[in-house]
Backbone as a printed PyTorch tensor [residue, N CA C, xyz], in Angstrom:
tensor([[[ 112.6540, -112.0850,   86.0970],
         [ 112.0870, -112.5130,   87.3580],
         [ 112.5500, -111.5920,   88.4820]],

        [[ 113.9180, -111.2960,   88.4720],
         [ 114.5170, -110.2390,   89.2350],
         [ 113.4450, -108.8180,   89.1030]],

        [[ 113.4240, -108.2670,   88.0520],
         [ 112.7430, -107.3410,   88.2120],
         [ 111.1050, -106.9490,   88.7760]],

        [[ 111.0720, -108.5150,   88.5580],
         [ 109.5450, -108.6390,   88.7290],
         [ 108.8530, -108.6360,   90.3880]],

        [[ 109.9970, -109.5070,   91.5760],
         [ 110.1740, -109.5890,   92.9330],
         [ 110.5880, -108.1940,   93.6100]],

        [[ 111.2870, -107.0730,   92.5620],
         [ 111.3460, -105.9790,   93.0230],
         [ 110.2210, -105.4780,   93.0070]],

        [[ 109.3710, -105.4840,   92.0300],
         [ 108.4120, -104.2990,   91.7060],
         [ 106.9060, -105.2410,   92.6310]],

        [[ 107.1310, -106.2600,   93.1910],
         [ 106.2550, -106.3870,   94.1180],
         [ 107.0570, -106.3730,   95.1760]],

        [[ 107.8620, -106.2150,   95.6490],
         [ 108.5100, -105.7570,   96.9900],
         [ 108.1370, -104.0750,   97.3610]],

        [[ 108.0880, -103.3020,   95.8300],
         [ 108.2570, -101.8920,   95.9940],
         [ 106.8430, -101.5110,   96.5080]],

        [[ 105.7380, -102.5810,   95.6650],
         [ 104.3140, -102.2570,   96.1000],
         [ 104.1130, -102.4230,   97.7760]],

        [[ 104.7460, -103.4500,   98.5190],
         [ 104.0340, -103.4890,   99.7710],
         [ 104.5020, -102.3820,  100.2220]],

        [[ 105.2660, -101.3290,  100.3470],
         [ 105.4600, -100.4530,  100.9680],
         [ 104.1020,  -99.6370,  101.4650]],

        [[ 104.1300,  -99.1480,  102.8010],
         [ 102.8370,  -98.5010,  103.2810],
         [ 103.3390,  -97.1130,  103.2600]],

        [[ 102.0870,  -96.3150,  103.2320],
         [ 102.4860,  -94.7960,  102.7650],
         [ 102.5330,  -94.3670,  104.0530]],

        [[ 103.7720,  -92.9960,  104.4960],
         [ 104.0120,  -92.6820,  105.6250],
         [ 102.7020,  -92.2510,  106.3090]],

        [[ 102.2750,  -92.7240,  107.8580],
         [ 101.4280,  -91.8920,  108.2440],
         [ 101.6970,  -90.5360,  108.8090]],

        [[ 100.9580,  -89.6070,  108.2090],
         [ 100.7670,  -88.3440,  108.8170],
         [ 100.7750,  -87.8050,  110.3290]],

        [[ 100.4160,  -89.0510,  110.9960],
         [ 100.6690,  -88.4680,  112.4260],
         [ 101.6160,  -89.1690,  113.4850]],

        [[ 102.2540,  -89.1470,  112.5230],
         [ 103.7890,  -89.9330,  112.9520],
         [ 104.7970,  -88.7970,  113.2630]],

        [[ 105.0600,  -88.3520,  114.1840],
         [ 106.7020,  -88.0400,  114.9150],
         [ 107.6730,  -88.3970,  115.3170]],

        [[ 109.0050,  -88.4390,  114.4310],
         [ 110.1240,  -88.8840,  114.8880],
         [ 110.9550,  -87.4590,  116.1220]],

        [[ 111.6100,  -88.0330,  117.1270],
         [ 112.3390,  -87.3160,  117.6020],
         [ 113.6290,  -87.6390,  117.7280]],

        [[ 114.6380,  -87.3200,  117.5390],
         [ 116.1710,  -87.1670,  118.0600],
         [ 116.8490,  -86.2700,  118.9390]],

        [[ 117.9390,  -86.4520,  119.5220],
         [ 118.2820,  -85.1680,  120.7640],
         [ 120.0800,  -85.6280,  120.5510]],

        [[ 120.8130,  -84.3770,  120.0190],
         [ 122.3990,  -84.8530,  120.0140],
         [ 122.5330,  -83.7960,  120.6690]],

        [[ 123.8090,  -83.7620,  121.4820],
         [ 124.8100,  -82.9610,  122.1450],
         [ 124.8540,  -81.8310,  120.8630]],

        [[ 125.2000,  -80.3840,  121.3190],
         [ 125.2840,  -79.0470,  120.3630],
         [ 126.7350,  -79.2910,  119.8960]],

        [[ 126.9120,  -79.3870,  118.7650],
         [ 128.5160,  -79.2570,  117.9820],
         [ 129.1580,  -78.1150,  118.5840]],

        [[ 130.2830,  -78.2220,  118.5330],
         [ 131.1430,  -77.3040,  118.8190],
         [ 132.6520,  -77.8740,  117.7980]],

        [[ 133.3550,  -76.3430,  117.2640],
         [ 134.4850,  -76.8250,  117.3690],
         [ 135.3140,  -76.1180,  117.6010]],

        [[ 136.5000,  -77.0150,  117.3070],
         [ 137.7610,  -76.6070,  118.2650],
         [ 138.5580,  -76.7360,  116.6990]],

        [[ 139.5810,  -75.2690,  116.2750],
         [ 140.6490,  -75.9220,  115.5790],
         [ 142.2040,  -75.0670,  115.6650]],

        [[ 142.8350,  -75.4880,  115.2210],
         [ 144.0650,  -74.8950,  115.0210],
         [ 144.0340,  -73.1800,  115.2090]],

        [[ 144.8180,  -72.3340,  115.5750],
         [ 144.3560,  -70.7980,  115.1110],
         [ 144.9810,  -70.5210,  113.5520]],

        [[ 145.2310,  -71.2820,  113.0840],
         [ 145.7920,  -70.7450,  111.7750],
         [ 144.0300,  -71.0410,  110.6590]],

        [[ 142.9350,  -71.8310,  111.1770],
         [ 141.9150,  -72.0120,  110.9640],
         [ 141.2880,  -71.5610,  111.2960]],

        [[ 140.3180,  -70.8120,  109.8060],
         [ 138.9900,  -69.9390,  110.6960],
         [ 137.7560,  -70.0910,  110.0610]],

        [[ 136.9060,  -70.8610,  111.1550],
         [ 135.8070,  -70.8810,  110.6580],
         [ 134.4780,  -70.5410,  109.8700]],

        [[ 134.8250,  -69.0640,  110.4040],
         [ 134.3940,  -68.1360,  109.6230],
         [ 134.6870,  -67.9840,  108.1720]],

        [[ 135.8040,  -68.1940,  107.6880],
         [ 136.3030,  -68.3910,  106.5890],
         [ 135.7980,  -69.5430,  105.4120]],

        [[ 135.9810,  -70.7950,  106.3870],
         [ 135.4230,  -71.9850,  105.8420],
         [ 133.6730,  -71.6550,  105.8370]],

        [[ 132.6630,  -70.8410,  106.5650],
         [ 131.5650,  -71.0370,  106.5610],
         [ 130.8410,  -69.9080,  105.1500]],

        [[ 131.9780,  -68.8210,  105.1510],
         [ 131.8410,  -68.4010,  104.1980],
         [ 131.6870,  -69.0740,  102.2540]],

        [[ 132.9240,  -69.6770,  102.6550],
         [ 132.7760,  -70.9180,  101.1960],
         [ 131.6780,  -71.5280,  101.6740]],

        [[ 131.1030,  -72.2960,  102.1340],
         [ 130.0870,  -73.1340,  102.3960],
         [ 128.8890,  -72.6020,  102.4390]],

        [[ 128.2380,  -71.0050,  102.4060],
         [ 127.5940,  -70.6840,  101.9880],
         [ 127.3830,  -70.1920,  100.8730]],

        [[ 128.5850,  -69.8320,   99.7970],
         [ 128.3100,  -69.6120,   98.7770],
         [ 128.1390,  -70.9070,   97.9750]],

        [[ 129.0200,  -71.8240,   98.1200],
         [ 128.6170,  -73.1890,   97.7800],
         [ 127.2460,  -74.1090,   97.5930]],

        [[ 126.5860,  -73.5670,   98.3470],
         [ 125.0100,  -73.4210,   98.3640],
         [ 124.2830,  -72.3800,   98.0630]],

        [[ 124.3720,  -71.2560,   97.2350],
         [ 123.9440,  -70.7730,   96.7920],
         [ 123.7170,  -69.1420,   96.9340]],

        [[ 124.8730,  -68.5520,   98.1610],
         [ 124.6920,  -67.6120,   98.8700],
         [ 125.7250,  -66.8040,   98.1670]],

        [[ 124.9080,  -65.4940,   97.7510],
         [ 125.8660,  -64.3980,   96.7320],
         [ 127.6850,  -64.3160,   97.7130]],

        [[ 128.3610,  -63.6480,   97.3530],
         [ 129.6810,  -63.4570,   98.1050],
         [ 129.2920,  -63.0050,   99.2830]],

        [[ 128.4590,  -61.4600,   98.9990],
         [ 128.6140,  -60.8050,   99.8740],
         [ 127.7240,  -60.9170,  101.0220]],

        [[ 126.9830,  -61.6000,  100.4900],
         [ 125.7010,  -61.7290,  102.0660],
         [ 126.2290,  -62.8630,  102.4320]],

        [[ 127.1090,  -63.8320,  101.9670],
         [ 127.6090,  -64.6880,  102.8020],
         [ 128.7230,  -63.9710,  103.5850]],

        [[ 129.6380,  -63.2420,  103.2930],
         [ 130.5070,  -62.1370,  104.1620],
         [ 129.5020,  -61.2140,  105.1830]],

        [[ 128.6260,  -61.0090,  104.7290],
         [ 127.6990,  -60.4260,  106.3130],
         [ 127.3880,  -60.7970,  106.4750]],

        [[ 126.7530,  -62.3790,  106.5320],
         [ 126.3520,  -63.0580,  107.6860],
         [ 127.4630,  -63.6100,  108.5340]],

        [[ 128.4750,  -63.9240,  107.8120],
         [ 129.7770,  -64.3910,  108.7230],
         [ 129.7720,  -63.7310,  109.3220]],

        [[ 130.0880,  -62.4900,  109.5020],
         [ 130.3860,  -61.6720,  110.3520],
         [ 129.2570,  -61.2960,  111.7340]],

        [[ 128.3110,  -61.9670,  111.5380],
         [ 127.0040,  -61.8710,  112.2970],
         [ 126.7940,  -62.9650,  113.4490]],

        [[ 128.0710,  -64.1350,  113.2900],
         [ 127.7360,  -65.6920,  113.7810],
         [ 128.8090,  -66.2350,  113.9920]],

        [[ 128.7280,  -66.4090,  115.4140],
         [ 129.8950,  -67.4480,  115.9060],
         [ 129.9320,  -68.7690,  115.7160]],

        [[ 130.3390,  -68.9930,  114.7470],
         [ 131.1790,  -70.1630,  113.9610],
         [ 131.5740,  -71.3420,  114.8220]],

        [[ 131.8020,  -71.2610,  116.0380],
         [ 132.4740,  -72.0500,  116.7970],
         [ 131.6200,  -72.4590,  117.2260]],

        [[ 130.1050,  -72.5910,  117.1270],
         [ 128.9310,  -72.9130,  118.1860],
         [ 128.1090,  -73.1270,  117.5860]],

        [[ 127.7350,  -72.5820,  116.2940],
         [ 126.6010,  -72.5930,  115.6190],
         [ 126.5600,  -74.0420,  114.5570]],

        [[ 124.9650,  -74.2180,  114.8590],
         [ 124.6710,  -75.3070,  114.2180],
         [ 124.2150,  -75.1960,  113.0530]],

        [[ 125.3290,  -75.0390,  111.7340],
         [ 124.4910,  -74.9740,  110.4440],
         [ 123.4810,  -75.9480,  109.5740]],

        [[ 122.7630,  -75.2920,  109.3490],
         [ 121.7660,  -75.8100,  108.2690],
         [ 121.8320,  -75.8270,  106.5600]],

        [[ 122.5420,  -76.9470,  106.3070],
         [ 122.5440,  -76.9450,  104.7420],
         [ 120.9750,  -76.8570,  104.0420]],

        [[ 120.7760,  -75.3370,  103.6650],
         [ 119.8060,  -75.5050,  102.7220],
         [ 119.8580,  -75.4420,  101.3680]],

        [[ 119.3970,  -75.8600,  100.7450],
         [ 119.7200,  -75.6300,   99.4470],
         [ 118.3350,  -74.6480,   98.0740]],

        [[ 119.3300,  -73.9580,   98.0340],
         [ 118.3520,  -72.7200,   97.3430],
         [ 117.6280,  -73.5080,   96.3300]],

        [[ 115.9650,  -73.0030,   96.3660],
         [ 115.1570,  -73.5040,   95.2230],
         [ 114.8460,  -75.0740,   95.4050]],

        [[ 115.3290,  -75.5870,   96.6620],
         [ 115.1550,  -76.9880,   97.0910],
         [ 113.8660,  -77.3170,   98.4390]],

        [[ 114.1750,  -76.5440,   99.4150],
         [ 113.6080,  -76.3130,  100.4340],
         [ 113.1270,  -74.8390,  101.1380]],

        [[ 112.4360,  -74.6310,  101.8540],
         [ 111.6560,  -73.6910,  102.6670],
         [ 112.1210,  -73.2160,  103.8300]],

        [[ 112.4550,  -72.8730,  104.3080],
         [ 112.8360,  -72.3680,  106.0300],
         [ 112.4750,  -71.1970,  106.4320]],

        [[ 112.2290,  -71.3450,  107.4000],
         [ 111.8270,  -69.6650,  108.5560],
         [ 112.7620,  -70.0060,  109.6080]],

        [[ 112.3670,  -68.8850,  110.5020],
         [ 112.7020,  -68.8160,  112.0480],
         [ 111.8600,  -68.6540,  113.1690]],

        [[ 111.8050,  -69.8160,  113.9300],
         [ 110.4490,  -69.8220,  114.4200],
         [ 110.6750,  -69.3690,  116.0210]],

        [[ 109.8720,  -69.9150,  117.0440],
         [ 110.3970,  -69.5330,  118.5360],
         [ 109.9210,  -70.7730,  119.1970]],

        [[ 110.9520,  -71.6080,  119.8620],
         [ 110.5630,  -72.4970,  119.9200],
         [ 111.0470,  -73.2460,  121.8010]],

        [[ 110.2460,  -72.3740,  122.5880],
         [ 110.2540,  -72.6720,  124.3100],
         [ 111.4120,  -71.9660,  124.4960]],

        [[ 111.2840,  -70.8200,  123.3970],
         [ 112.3790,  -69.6220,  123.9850],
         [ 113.6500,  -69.9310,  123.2780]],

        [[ 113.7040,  -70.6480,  122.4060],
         [ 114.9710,  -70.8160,  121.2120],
         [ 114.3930,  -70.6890,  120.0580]],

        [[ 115.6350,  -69.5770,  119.4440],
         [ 115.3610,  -70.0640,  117.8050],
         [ 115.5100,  -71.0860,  117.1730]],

        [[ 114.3150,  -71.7670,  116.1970],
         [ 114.4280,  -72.5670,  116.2380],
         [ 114.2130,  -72.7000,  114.1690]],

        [[ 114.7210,  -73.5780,  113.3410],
         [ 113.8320,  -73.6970,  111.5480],
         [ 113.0860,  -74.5610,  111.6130]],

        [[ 112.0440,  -74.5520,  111.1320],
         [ 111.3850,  -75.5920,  110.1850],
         [ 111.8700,  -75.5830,  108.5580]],

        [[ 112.4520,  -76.8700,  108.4330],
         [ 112.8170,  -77.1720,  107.0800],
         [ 111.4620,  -77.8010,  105.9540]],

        [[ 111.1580,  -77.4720,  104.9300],
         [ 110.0880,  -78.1180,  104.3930],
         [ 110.6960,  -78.4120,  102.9550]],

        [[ 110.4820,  -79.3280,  102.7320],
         [ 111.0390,  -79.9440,  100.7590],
         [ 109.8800,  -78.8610,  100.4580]],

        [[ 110.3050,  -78.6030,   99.2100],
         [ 109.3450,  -77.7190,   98.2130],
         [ 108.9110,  -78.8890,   97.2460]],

        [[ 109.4380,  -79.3540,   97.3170],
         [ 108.8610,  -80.4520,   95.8940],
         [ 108.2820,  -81.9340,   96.1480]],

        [[ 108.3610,  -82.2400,   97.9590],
         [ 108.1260,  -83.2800,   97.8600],
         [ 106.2620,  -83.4160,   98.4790]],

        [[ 105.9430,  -84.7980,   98.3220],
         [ 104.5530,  -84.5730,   98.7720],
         [ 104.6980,  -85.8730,  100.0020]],

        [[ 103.7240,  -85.8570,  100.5440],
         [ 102.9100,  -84.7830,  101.3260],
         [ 103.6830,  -83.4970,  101.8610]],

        [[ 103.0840,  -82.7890,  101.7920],
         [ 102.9490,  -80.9350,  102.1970],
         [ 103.3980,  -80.9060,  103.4220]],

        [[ 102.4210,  -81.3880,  104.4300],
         [ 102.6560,  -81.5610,  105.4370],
         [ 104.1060,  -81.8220,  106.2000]],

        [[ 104.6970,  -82.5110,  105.6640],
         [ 106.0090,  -83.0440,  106.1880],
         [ 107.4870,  -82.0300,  106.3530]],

        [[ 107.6740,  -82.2100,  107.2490],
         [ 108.8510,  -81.2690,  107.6400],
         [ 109.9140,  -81.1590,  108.8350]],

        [[ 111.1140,  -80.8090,  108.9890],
         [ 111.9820,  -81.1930,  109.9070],
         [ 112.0750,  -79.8700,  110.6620]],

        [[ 111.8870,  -79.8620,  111.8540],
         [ 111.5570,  -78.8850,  113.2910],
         [ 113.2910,  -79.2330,  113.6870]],

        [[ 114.1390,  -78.0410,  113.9170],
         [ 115.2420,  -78.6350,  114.6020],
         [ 115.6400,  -77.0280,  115.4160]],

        [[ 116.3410,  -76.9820,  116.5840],
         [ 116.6090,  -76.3200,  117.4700],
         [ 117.9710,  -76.2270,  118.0970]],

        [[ 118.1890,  -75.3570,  119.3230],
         [ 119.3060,  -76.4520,  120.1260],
         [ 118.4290,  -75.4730,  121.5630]],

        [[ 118.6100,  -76.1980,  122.7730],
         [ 118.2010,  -75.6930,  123.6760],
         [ 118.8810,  -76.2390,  124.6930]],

        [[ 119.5430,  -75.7120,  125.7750],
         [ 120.3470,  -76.3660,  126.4350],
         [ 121.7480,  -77.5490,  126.3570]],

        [[ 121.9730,  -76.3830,  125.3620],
         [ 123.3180,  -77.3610,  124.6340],
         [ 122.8460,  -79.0510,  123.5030]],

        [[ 121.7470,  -79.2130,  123.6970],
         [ 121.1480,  -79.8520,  122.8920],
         [ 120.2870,  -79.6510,  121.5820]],

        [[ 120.8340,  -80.2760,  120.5010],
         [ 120.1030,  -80.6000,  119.4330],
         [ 118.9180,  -80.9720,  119.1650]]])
């Protein structure tokens, strides 16, 4: 019976509409740490951790201030991203590769110290 109240609970679900926009707006991260801590260091593991050879994760470190920048966990062979221009900020569009609808995708920025 349990299973049965699920699988008509699961049916009423309505399928997302397409012309639906969510927005959010957070304050731009920043951090602050110890000097014996370097971010750069830690962002390096964290891109190879996701899928980024050694060394292009060592030149991009070296390309990006760590202390300001808002990373984007992507995950290789998972999702899509570019770099777009977005009212004069760079800005990604994230897209699932695998999920459907096509259409769907996360726009994120920072512009004025905002997210």
């Amino acid at each position: 019976m349990e299973g049965q109240n699920q699988a008509q609970n699961t049916s009423n679900i309505q399928p997302a509409d397409a012309t639906c926009i969510s927005l959010a707006e957070v304050p731009s991260p920043s951090v602050s740490a110890p000097p014996e801590i370097h971010p750069d260091q830690i962002a390096q593991v964290a891109l190879q951790f996701f899928g980024m050879s050694a060394s292009d994760a060592a030149n991009l470190t070296k390309t990006v201030d760590w202390t300001s920048t808002l990373v984007l966990p992507v995950v290789r062979r998972q999702s899509s991203y570019r770099q777009v221009n977005v009212n004069g900020n760079e800005g990604v569009p994230l897209r699932p590769q695998y999920r459907q609808p096509a259409n769907n995708f996360t726009l994120m920025w920072v512009g004025d110290g905002i997210v």
